[in-house]
N, C-alpha and C positions, 0 to 999 in steps of 0.2 A: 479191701485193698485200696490204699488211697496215693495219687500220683502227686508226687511234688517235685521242687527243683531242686540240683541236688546242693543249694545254695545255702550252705551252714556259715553261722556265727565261729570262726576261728579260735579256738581249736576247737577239735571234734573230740567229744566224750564216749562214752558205752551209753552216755544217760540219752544220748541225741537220735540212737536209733532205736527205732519202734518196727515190733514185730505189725507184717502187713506193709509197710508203709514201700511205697516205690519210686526210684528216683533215674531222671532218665538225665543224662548227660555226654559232657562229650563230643567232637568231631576231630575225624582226622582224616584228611583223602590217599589213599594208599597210592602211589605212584609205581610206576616198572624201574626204577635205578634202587628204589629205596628195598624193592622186593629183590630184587636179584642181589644187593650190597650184603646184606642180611643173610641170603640163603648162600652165598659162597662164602661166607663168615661159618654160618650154625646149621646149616641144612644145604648139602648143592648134590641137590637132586635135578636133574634135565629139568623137567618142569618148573622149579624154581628160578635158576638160573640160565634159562637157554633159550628166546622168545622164539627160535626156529624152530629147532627140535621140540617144545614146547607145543605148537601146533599141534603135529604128528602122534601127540600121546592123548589117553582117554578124556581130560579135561577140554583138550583142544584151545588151548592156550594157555601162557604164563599162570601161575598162582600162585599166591604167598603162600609159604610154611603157615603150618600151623603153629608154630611157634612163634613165629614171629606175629601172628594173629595174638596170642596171649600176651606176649609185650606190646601192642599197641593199644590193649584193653588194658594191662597195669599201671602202663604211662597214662591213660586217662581216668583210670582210677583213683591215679595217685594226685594228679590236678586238680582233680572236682569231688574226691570223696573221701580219700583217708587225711587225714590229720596227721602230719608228721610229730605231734607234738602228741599226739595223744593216744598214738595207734604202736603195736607193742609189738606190731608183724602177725605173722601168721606160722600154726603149727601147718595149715597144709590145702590143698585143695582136691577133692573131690570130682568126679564124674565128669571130667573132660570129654567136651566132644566138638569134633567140628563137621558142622551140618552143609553146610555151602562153600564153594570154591572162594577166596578174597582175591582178585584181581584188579589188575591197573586201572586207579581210576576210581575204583568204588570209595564211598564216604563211610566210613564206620561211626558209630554213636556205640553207650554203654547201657542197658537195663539193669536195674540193682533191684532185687525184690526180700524187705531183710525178712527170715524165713523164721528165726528164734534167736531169741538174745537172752540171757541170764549170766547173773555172778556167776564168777567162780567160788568152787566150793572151797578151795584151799589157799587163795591171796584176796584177802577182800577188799585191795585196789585196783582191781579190774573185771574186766566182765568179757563174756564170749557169744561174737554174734554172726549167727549163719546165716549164709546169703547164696540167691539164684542169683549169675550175673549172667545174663547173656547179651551178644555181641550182634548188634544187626546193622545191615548195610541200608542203601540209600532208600531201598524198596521197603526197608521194617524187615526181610527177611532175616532169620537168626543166620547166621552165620558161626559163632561159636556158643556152647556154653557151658557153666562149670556153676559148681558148689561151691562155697567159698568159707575158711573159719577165720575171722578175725580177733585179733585181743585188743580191748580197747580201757585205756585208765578209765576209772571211775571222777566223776567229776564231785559228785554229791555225796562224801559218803556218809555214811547214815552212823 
């Protein structure tokens, strides 16, 4: 496993990631307006949206959605690691989970670890690369993580 930055030559290819390789990127400080804005939008669960009541339940205070933890990780995946030019989306993601509470205040960073990458067997201008991404706060602790399948053009083809 080798760590690098996740500072690519624009645009990104399928040929630019390598299985193994790790790329750490990313910051965003999560704030209480931006957490409650969010969760009375797509999630307004008391603890999301309510610093009072908020207390009084088992986290013992405010905490981001978990969803809105996956869009803080997509926004900075989308900044510092996919290519809009060269990234084709995604059929889907895998094994969500969220380990740690996200609260006001905490700094999130992104872990990308690419897990296998190979052509497709049936467009041979593209290629599909699996990734462990996981989400960790100021302490390095995970905070979320997930499987990830990308499709990415081929830059090289053969």
């Amino acid at each position: 496993m080798t760590l690098a930055s996740a500072t690519f030559e624009r645009p990104i290819f399928f040929d630019d990631y390598v299985e193994g390789q790790v790329y750490v990127f990313g910051k965003t400080v999560v704030s209480q307006d931006e957490i409650i804005e969010f969760a009375r939008k797509y999630d307004p669960q008391s603890f999301h949206i309510d610093p009072v009541l908020a207390k009084s339940h088992a986290y013992g205070g405010l905490i981001a959605s978990g969803w809105h933890s996956c869009a803080m990780v997509m926004r900075m995946m989308t900044d510092d690691f996919i290519s809009e030019s060269a990234s084709l989306g995604s059929p889907g993601v895998d094994e969500i989970r969220w380990k740690k509470p996200v609260r006001p205040g905490d700094t999130l960073r992104v872990r990308v670890e690419i897990l296998k990458t190979r052509l497709s067997q049936t467009k041979s201008d593209r290629g599909i690369v699996i990734s462990q991404v996981n989400a960790e706060n100021q302490d390095l602790e995970t905070i979320m993580s997930m499987k990830t399948t990308g499709l990415f053009l081929v830059k090289d083809l053969k």
